[in-house]
C-alpha positions as CSV (number, residue, x, y, z in Angstrom):
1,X,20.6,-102.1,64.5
2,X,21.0,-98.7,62.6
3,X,23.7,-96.9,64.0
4,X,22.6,-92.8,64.3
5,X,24.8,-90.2,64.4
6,X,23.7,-86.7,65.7
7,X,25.0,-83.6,64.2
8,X,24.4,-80.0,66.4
9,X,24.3,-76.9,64.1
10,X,25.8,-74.5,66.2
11,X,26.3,-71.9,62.8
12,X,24.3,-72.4,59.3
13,X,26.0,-72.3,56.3
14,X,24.6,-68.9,55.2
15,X,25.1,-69.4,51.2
16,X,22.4,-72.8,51.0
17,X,19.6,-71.8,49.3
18,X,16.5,-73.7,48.7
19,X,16.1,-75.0,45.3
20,X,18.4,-76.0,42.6
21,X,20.4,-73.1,43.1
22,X,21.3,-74.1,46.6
23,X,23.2,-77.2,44.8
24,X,25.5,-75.3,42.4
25,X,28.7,-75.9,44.7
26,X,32.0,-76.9,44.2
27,X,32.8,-80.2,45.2
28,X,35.3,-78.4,48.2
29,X,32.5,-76.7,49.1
30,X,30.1,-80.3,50.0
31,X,33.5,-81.4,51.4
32,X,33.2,-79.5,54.1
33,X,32.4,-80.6,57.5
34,X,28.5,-81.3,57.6
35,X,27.4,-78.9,54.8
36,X,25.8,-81.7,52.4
37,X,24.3,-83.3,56.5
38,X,22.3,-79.9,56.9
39,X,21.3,-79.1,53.4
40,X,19.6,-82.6,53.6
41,X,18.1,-81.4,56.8
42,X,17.0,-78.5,55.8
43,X,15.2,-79.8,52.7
44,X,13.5,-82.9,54.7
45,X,12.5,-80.1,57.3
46,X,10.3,-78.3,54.7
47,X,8.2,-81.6,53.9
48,X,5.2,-82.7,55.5
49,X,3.9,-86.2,56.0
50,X,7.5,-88.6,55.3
51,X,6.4,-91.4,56.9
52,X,6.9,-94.6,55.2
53,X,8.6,-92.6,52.0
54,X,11.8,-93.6,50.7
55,X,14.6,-90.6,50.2
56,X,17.0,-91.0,46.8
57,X,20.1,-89.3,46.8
58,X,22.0,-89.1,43.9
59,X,24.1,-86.7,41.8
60,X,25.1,-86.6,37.8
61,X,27.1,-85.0,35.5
């Protein structure tokens, strides 16, 4: 069984941006509790039609 784990946004981050830009962070700033959780969010809330799609995260150099 997949274990879930809800997160409540009680404040936005006010600096994530949409697009690359929104990804130009230090790594301090993703370290901090639930930013990279909601800029996830966020971007899987602007898409339509998911079901049965497979999400990649990754990150470079």
């Amino acid at each position: 069984m997949t274990e879930v784990n809800v997160i409540n946004i009680n404040s936005p981050f006010l600096d994530q941006k949409p697009g690359t830009s929104g990804l130009r962070k230090s790594t301090l700033k993703f370290q901090e509790e639930h930013y990279l959780e909601i800029f996830i969010e966020a971007i899987l809330g602007s898409l339509d039609d998911l079901e049965r799609s497979t999400l990649v995260v990754g990150g470079g150099w």
